[in-house]
C-alpha positions as CSV (number, residue, x, y, z in Angstrom):
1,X,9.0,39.9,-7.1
2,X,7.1,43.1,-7.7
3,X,3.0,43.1,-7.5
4,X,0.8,45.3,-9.2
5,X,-1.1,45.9,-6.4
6,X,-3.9,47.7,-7.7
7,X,-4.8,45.4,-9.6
8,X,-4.7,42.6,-7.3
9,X,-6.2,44.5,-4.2
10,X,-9.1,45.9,-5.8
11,X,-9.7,41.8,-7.3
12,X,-9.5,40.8,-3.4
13,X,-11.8,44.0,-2.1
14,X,-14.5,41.7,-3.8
15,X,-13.8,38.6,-3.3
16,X,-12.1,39.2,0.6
17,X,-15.9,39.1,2.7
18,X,-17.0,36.1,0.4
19,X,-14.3,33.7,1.3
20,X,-15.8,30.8,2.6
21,X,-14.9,29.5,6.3
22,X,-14.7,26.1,6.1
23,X,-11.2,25.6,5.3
24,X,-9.8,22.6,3.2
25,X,-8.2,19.8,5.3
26,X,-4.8,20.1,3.1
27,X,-4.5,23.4,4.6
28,X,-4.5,22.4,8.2
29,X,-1.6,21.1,10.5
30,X,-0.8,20.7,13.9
31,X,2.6,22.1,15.8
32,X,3.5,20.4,18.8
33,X,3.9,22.6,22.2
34,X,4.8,21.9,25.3
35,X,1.3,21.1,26.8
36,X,-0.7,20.5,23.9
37,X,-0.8,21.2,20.0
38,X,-1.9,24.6,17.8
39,X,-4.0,24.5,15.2
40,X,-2.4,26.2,11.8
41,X,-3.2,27.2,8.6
42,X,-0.9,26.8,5.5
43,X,-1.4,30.2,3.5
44,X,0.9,29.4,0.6
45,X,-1.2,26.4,-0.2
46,X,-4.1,28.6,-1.6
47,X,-2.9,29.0,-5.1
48,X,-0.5,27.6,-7.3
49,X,3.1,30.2,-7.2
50,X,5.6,28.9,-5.9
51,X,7.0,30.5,-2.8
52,X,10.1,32.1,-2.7
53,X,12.9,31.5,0.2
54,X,11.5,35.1,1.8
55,X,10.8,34.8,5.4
56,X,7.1,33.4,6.4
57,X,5.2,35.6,7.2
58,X,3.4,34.2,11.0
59,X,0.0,35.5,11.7
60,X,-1.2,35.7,15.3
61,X,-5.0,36.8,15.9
62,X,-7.1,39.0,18.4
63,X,-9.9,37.9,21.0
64,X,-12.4,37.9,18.6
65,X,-10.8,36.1,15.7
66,X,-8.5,33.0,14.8
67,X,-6.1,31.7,12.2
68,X,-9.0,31.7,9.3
69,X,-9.6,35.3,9.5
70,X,-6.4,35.8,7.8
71,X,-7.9,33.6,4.9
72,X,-11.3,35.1,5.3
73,X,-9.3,38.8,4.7
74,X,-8.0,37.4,1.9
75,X,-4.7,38.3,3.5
76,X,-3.0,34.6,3.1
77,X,-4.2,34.3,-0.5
78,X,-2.9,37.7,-1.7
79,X,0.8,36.7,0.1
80,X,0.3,33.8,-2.0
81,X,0.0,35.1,-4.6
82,X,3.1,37.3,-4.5
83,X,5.0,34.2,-3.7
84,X,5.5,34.8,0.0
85,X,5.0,32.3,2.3
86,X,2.5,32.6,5.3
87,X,1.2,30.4,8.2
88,X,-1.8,31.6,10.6
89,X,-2.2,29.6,14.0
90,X,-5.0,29.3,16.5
91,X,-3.7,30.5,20.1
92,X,-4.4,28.0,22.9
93,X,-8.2,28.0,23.6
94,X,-9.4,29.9,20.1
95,X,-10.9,28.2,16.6
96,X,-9.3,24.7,16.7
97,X,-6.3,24.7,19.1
98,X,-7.5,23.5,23.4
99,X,-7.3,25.7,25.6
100,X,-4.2,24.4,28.0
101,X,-2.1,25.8,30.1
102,X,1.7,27.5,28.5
103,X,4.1,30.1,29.0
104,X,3.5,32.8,25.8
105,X,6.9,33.7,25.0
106,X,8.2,29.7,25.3
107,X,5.4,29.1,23.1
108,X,6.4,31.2,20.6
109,X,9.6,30.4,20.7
110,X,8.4,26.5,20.3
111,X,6.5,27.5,17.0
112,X,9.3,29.3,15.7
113,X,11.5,26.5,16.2
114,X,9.2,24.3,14.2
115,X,8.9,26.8,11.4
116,X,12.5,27.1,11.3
117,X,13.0,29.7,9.2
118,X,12.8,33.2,9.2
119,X,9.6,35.1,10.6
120,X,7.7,38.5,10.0
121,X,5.8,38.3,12.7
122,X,2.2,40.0,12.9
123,X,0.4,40.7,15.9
124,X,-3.2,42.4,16.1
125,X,-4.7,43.3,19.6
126,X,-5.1,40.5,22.1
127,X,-1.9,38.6,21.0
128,X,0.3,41.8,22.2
129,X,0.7,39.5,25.6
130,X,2.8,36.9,23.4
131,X,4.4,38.8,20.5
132,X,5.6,41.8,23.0
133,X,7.1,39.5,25.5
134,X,8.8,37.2,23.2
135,X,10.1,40.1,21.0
136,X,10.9,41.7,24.4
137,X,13.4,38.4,25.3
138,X,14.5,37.6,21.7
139,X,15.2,41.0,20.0
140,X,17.2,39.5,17.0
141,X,15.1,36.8,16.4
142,X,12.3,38.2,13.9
143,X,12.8,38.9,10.3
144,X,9.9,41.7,10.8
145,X,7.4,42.7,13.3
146,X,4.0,44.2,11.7
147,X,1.8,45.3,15.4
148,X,-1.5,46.4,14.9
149,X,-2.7,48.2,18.1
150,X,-1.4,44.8,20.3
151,X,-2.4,45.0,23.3
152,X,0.4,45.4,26.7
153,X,2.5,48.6,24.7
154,X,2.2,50.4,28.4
155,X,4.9,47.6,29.6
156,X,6.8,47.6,26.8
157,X,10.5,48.3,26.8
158,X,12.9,48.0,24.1
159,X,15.7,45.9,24.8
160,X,19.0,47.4,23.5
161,X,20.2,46.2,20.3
162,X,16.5,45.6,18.6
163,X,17.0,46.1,15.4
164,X,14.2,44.1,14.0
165,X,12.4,46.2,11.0
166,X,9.1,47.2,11.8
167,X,5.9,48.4,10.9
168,X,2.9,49.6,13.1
169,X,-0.7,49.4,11.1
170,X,-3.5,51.4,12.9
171,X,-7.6,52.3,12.1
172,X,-7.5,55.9,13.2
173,X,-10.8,56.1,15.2
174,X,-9.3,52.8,17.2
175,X,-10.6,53.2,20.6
176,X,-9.1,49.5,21.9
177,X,-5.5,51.1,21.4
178,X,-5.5,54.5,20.3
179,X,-3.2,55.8,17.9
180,X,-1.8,57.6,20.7
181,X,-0.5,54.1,22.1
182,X,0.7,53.0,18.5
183,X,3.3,56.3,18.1
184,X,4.5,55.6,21.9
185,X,5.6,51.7,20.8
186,X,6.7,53.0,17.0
187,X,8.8,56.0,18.8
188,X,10.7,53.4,20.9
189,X,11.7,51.6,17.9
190,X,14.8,53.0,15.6
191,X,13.8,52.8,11.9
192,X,10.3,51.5,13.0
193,X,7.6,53.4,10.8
194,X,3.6,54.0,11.5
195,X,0.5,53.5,8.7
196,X,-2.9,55.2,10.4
197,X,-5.7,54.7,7.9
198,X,-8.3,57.0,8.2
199,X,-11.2,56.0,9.4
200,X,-10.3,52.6,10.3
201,X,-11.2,50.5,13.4
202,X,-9.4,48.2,15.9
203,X,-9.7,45.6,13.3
204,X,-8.4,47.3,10.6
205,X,-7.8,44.8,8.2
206,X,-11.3,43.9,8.5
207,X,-13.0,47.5,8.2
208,X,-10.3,48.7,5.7
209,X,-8.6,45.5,3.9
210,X,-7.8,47.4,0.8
211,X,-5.7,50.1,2.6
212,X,-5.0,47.4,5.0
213,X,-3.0,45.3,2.3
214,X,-1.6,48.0,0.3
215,X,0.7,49.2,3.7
216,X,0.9,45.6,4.4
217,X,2.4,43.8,1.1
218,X,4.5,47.0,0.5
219,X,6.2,46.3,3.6
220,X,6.9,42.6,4.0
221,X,7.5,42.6,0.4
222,X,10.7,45.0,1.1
223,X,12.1,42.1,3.9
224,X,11.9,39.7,1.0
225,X,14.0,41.5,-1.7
């Protein structure tokens, strides 16, 4: 499915920073982990397309955010809207998942497994310690891999075979992980490409959503067809 995504962008540039954060109790569920249970957010319940049998699209989160900010970006509603399935989770300890105690790479591998399907995995800052190690052990097990400036590139190594298409979105005046670190960790990966938007931050799909989702939806579109 092709999107117009002028169209829809500049419609979500508006409405993005107005989203409301309570979220709607239909949208929530629970995925069992060894030591406790995540928190999650069912992005292609937030409008009425029907989803095609594309990958989901899994959203992790940085320090200072948590499964809703990918509604609250408008992010999840815009996938939704181009019929591509998405699910956002609260890390151990962050919005509503406990903190307990876990292994990052078995625990992604546990919400994998209950997804069981294909993922596009995305992983902004802070959630570089799981996405990095589990991609790290399970090179052929992600339909896609969308990093923006994770943290933990320094111990990065690509295991040989990784062939998992990627793309690297990065704010240009990041100072959390430079750019610098972002063309190290694309370099490394064959086929992988890099987005810098100009003048965007750590955050970038906060301080630049519009820019944000055009390099995004391109992308994970292009798994999809």
């Amino acid at each position: 499915m092709k999107l117009a995504l002028g169209v829809v962008l500049a419609a979500l540039a508006l409405s993005a920073c107005s989203t409301e954060n309570s979220i709607p109790e239909e949208l929530l569920m629970s995925i069992p982990v060894t030591g406790g249970e995540l928190n999650a957010i069912r992005g292609g319940d937030l409008c009425d397309v029907e989803s095609t049998s594309g990958p989901v699209v899994l959203f992790l989160h940085g320090a200072s955010f948590n499964a809703n900010t990918w509604v609250e970006t408008g992010t999840h509603k815009l996938l939704c809207e181009v019929g591509l399935p998405s699910l956002s989770i609260d890390l151990p300890g962050f919005g509503k998942s406990p903190r307990f105690e876990h292994d990052p790479t078995q625990l992604l591998d546990e919400v994998v497994a209950f997804i069981a399907d294909d993922v596009v995995l995305v992983s902004p800052s802070m959630s570089g310690s799981y996405s990095l190690p589990w991609l790290a052990t399970n090179p052929g097990s992600a339909a896609g891999f969308v990093p923006i400036a994770p943290v933990g590139i320094g111990g990065w190594s690509t295991p040989d075979g990784f062939a998992v298409p990627t793309r690297g979105i990065w704010g240009s005046t990041d100072s959390v992980v430079p750019v610098a670190d972002g063309r190290r960790l694309i370099s490394s990966i064959d086929g992988a490409d890099l987005i810098v938007i100009e003048g965007g931050g750590h955050a970038v799909y906060m301080t630049n959503p519009g820019d944000f989702h055009a390099a995004f939806i391109d992308f994970v579109q292009g798994l999809s067809r």
